[in-house]
PDB file of N, CA, C and O in Angstrom:
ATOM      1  N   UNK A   1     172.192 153.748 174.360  1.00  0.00           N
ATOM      2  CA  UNK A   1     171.454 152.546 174.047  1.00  0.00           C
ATOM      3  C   UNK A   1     169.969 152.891 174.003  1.00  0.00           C
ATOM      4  O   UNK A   1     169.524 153.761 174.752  1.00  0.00           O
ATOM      5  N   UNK A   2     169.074 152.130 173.011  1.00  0.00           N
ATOM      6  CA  UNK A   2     167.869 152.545 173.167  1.00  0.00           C
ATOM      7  C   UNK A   2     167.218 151.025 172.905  1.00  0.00           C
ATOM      8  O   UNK A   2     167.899 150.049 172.590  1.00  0.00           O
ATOM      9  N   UNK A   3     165.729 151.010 173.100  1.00  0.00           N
ATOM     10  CA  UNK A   3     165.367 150.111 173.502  1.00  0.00           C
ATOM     11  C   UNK A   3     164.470 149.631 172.117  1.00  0.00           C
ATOM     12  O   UNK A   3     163.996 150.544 171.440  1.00  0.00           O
ATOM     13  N   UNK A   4     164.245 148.302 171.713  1.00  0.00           N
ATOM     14  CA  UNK A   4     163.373 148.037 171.031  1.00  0.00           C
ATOM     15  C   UNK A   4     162.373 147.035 171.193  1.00  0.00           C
ATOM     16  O   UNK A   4     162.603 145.829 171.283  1.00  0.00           O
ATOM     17  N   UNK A   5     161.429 147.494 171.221  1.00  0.00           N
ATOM     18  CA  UNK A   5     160.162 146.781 171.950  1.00  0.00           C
ATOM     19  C   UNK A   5     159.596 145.609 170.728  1.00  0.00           C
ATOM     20  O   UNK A   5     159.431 145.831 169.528  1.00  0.00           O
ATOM     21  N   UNK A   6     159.357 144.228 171.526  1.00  0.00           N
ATOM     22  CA  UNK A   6     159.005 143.177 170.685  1.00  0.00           C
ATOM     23  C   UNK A   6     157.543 142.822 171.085  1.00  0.00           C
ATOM     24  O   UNK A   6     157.069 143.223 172.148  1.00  0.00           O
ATOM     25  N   UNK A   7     156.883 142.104 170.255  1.00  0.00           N
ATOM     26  CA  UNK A   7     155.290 142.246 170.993  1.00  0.00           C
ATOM     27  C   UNK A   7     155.574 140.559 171.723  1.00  0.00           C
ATOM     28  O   UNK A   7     155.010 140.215 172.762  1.00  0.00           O
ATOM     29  N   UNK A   8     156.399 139.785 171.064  1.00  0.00           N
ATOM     30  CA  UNK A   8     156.507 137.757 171.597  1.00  0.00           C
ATOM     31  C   UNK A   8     157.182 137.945 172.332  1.00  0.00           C
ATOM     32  O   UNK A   8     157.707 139.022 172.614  1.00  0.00           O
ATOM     33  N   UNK A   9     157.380 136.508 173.011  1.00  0.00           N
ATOM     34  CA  UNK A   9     159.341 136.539 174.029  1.00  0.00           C
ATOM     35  C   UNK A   9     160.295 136.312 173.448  1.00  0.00           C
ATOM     36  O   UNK A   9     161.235 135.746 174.007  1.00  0.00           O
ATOM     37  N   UNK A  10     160.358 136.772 171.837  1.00  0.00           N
ATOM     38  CA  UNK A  10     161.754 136.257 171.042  1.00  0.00           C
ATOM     39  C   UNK A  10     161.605 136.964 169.707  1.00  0.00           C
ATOM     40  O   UNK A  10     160.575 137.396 169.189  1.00  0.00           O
ATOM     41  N   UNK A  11     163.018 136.993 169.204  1.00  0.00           N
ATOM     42  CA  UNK A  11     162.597 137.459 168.305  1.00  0.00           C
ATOM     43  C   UNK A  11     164.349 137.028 167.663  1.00  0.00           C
ATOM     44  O   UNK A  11     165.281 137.172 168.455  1.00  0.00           O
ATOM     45  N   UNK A  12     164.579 136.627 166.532  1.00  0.00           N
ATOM     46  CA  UNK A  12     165.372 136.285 165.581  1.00  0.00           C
ATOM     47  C   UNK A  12     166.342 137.908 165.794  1.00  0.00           C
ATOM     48  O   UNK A  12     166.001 139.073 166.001  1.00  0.00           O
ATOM     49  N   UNK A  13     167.800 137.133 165.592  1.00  0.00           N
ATOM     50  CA  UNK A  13     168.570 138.253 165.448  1.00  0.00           C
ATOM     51  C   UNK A  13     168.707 139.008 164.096  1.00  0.00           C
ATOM     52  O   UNK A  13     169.323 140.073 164.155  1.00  0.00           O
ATOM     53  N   UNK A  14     168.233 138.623 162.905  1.00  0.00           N
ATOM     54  CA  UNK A  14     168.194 139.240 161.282  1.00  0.00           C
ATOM     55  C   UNK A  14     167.287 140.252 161.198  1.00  0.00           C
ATOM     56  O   UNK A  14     167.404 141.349 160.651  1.00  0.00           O
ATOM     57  N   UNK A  15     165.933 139.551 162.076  1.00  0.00           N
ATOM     58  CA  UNK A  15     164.662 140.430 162.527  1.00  0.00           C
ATOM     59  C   UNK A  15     164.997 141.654 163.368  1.00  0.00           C
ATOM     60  O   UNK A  15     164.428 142.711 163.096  1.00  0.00           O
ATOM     61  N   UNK A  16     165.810 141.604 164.296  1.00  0.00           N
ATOM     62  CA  UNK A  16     165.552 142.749 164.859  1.00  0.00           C
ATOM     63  C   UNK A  16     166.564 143.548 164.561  1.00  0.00           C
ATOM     64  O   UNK A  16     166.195 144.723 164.539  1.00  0.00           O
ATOM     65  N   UNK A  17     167.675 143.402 164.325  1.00  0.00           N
ATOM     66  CA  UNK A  17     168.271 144.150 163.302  1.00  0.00           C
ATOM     67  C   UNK A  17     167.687 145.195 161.964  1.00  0.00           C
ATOM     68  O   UNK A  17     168.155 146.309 161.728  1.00  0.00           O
ATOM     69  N   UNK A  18     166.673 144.597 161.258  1.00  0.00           N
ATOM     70  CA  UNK A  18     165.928 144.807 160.098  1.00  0.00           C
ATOM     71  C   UNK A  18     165.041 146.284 161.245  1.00  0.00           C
ATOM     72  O   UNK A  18     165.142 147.459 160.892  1.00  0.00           O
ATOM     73  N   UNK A  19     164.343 145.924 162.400  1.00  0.00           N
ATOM     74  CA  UNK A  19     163.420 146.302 162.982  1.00  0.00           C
ATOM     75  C   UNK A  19     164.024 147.575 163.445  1.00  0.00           C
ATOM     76  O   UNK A  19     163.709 148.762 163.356  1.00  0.00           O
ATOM     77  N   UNK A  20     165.063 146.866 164.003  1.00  0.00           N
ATOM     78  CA  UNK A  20     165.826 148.269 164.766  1.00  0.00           C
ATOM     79  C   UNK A  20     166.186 149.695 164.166  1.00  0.00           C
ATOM     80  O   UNK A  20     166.306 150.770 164.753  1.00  0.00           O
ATOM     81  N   UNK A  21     166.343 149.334 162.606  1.00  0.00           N
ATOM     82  CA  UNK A  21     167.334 149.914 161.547  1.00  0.00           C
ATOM     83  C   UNK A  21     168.195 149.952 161.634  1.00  0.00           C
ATOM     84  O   UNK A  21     168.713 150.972 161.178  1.00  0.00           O
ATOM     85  N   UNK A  22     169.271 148.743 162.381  1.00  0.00           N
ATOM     86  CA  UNK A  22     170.742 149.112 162.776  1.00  0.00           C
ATOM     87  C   UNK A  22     170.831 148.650 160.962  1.00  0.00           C
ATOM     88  O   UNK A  22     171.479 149.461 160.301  1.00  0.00           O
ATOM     89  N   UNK A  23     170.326 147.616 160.278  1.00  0.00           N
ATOM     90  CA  UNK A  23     170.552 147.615 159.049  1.00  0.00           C
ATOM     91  C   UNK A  23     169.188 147.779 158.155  1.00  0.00           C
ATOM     92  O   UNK A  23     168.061 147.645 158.633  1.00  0.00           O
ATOM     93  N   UNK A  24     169.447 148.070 156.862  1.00  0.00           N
ATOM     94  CA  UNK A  24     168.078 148.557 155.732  1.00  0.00           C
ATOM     95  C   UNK A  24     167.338 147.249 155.278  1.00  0.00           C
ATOM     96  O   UNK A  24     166.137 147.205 155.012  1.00  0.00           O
ATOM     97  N   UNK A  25     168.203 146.196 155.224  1.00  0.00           N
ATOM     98  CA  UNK A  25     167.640 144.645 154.674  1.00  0.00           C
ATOM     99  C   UNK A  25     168.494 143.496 155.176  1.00  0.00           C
ATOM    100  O   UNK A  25     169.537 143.379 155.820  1.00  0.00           O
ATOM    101  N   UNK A  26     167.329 142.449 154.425  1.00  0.00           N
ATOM    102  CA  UNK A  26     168.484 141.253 155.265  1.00  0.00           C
ATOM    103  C   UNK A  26     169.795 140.860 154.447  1.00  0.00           C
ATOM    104  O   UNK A  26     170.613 139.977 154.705  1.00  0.00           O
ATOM    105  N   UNK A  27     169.773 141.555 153.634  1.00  0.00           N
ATOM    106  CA  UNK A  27     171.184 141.382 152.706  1.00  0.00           C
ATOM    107  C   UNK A  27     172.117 142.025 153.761  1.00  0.00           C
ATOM    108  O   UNK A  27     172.934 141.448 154.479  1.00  0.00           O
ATOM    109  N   UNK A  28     171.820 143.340 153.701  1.00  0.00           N
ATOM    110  CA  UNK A  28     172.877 143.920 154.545  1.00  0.00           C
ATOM    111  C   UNK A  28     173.017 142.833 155.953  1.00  0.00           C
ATOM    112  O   UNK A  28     173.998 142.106 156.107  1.00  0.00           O
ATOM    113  N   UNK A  29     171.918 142.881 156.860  1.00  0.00           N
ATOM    114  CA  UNK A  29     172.066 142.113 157.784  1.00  0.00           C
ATOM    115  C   UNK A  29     172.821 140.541 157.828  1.00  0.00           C
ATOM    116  O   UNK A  29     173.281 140.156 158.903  1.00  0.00           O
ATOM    117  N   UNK A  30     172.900 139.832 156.831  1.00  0.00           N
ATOM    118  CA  UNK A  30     174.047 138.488 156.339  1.00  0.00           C
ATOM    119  C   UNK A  30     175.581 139.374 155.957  1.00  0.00           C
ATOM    120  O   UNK A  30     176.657 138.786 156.064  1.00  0.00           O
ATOM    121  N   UNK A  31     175.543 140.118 155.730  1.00  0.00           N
ATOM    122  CA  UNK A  31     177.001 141.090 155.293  1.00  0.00           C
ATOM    123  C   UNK A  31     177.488 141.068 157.131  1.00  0.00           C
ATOM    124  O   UNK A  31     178.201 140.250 157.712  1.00  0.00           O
ATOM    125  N   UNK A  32     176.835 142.204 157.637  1.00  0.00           N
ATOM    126  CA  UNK A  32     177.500 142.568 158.765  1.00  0.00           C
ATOM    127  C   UNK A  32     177.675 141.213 160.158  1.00  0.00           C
ATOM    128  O   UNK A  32     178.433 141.203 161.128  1.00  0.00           O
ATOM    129  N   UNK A  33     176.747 140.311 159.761  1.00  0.00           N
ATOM    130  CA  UNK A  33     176.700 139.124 160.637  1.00  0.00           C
ATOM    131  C   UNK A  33     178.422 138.603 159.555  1.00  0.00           C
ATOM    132  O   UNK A  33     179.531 138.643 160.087  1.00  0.00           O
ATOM    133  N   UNK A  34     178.299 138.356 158.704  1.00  0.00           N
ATOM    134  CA  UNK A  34     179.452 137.278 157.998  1.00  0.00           C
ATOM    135  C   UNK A  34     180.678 138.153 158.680  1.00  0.00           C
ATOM    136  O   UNK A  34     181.622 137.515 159.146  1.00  0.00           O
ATOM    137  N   UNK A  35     180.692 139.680 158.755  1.00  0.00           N
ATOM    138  CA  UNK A  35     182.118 140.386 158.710  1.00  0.00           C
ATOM    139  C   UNK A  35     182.433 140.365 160.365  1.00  0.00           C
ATOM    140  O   UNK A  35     183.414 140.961 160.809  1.00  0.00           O
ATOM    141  N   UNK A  36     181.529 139.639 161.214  1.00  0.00           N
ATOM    142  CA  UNK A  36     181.770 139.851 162.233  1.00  0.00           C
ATOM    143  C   UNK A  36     181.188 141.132 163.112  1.00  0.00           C
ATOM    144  O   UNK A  36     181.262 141.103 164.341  1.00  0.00           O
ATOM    145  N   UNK A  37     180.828 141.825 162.679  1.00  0.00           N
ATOM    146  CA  UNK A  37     180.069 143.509 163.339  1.00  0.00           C
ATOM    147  C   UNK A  37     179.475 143.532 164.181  1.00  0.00           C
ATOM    148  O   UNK A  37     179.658 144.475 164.951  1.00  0.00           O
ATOM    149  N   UNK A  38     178.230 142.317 164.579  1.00  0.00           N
ATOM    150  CA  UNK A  38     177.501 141.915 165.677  1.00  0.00           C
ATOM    151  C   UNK A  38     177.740 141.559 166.652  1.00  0.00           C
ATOM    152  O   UNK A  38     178.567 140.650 166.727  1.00  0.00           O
ATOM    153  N   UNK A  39     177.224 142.019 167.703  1.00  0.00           N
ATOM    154  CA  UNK A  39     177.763 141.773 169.347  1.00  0.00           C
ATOM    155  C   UNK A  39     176.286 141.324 169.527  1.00  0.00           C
ATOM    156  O   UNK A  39     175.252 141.771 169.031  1.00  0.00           O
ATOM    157  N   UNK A  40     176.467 140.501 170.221  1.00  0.00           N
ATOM    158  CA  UNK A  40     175.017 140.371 171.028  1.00  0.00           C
ATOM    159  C   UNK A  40     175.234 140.211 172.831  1.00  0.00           C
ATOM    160  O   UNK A  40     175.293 139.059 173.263  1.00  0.00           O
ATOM    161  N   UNK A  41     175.299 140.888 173.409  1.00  0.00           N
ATOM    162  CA  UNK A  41     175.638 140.608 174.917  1.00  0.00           C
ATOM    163  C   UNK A  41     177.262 140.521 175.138  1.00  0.00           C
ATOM    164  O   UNK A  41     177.768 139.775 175.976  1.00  0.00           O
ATOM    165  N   UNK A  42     177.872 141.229 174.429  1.00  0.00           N
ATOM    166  CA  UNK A  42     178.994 141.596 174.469  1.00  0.00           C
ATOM    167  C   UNK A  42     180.021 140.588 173.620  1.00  0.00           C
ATOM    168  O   UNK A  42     181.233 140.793 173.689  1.00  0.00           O
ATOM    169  N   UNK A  43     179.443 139.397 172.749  1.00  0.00           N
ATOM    170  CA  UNK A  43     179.931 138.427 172.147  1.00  0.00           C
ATOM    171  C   UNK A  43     179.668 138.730 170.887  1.00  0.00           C
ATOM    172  O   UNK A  43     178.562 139.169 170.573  1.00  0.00           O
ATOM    173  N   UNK A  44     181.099 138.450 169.584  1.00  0.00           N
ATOM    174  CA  UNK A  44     180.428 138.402 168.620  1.00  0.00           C
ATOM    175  C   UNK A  44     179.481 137.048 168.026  1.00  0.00           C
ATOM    176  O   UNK A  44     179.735 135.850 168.154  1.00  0.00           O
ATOM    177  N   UNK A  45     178.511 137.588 167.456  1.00  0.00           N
ATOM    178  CA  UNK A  45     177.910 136.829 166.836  1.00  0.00           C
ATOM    179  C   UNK A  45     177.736 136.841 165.298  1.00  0.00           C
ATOM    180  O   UNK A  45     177.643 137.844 164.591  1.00  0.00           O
ATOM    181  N   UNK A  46     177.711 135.551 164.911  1.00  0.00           N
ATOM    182  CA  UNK A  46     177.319 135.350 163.144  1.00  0.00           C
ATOM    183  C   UNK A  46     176.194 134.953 162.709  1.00  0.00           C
ATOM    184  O   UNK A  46     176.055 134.844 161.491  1.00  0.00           O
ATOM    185  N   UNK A  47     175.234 134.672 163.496  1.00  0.00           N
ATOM    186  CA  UNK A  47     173.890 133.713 163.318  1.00  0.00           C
ATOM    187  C   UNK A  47     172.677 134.457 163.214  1.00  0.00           C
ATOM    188  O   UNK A  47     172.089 134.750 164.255  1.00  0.00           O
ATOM    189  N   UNK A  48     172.128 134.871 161.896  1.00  0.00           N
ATOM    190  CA  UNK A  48     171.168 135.327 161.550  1.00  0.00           C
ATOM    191  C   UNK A  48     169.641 134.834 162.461  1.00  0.00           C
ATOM    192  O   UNK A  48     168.657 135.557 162.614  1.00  0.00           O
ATOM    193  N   UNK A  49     169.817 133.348 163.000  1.00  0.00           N
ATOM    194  CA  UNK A  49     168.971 133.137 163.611  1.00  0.00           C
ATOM    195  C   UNK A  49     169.153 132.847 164.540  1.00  0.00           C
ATOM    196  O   UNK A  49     168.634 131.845 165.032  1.00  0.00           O
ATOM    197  N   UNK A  50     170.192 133.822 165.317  1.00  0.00           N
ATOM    198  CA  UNK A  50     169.816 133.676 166.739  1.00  0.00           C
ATOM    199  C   UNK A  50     168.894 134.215 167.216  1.00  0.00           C
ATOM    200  O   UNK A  50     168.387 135.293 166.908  1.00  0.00           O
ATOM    201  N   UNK A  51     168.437 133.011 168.524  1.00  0.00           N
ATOM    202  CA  UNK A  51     166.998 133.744 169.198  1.00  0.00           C
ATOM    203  C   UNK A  51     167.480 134.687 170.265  1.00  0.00           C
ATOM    204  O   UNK A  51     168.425 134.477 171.025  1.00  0.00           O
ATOM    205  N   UNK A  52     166.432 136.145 170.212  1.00  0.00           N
ATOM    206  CA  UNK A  52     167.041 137.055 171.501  1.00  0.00           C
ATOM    207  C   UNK A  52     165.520 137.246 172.116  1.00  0.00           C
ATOM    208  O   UNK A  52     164.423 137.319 171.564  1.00  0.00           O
ATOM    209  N   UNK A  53     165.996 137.302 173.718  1.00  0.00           N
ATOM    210  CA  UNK A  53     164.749 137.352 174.597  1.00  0.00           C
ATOM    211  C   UNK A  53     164.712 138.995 174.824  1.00  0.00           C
ATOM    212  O   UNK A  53     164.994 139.917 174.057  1.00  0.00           O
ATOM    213  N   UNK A  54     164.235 138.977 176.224  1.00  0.00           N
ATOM    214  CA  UNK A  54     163.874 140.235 176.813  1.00  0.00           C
ATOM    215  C   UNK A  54     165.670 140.752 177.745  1.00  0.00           C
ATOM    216  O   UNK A  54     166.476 140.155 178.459  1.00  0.00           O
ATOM    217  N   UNK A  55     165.574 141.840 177.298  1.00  0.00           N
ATOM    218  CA  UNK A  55     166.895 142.350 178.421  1.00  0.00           C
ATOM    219  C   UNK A  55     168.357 141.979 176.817  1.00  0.00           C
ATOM    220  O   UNK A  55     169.362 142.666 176.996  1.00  0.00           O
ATOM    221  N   UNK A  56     168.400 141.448 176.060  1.00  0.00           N
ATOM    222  CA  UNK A  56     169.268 141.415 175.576  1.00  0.00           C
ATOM    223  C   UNK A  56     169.962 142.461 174.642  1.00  0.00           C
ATOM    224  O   UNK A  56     169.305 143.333 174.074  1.00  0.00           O
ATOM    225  N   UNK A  57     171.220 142.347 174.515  1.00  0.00           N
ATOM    226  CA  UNK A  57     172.143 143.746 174.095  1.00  0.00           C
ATOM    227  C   UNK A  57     172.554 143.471 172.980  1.00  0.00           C
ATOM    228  O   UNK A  57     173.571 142.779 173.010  1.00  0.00           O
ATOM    229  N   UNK A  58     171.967 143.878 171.397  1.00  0.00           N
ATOM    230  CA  UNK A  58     172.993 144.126 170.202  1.00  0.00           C
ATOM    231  C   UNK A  58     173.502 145.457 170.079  1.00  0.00           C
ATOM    232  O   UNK A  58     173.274 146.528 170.642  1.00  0.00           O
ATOM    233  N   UNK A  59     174.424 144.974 168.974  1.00  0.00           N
ATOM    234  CA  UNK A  59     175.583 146.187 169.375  1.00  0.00           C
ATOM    235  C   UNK A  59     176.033 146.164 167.655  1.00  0.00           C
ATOM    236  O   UNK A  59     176.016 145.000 167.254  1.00  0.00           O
ATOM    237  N   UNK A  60     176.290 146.818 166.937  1.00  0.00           N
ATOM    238  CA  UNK A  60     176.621 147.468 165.442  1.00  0.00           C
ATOM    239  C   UNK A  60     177.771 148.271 165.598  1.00  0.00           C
ATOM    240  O   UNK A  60     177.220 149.366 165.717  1.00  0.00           O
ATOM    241  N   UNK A  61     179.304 148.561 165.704  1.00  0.00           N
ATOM    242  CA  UNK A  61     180.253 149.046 166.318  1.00  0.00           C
ATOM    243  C   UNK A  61     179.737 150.058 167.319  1.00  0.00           C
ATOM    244  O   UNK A  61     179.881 149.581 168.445  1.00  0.00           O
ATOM    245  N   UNK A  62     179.127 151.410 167.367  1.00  0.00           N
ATOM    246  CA  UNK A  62     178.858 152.348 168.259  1.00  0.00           C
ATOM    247  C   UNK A  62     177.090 152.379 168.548  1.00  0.00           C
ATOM    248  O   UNK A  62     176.712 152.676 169.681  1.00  0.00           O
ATOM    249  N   UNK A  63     176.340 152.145 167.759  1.00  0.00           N
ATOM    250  CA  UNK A  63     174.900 151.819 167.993  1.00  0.00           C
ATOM    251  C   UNK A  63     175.092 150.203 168.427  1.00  0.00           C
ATOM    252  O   UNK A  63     175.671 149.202 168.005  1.00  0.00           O
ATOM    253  N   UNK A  64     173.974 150.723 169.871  1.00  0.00           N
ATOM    254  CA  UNK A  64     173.376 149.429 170.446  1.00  0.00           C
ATOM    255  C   UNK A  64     172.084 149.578 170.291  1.00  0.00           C
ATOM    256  O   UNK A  64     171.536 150.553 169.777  1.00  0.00           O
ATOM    257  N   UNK A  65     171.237 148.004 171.013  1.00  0.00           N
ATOM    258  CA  UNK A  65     169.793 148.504 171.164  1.00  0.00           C
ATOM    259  C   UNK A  65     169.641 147.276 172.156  1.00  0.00           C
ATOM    260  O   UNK A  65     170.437 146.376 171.892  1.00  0.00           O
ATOM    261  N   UNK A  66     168.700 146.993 173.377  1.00  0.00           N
ATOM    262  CA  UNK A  66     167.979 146.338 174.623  1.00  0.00           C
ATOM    263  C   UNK A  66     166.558 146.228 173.879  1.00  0.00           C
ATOM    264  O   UNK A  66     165.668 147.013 173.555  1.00  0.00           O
ATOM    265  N   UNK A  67     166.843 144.636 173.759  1.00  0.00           N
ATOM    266  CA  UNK A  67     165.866 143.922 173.052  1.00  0.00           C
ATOM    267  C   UNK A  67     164.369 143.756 174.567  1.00  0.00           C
ATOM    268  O   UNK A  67     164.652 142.952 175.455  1.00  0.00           O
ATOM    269  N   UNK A  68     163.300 144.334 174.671  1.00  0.00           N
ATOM    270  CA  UNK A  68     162.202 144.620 175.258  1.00  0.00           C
ATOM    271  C   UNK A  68     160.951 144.347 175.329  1.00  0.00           C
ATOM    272  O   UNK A  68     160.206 145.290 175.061  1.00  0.00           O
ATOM    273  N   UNK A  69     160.311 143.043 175.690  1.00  0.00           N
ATOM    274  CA  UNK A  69     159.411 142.468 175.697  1.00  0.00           C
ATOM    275  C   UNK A  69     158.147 142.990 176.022  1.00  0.00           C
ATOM    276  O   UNK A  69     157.895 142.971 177.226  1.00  0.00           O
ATOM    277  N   UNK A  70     157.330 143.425 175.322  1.00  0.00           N
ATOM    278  CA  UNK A  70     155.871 144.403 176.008  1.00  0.00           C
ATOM    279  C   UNK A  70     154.978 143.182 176.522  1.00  0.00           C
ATOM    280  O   UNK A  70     153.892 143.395 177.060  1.00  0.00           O
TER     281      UNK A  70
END
């Protein structure tokens, strides 16, 4: 797992996806949210706009990343 540092206390789940590079765009990022691929804290998720704080876990089948509030 590695960590990705946000500069706010939130940050959209499409966004940090995009940020992370778990995906290249938000096309891809609506693909892998619709097919189910997204975990967020061990749940799948479909919601491009979910809000994620500090300490939270996405997950892309074998890449994760700990969403990190500076």
């Amino acid at each position: 797992m590695r960590d990705v540092e946000i500069s706010d206390e939130m940050i959209r789940l499409g966004q940090l996806l995009k940020l992370s590079g778990l995906v290249e765009d938000g096309t891809e990022a609506k693909e892998v949210l619709e097919e189910g691929l997204v975990t967020v804290n061990g749940a799948v998720e479909t919601r491009r706009g979910k809000q994620l704080t500090d300490g939270d876990q996405v997950a892309i089948e074998d890449e994760e990343v700990r969403v990190v509030s500076s």
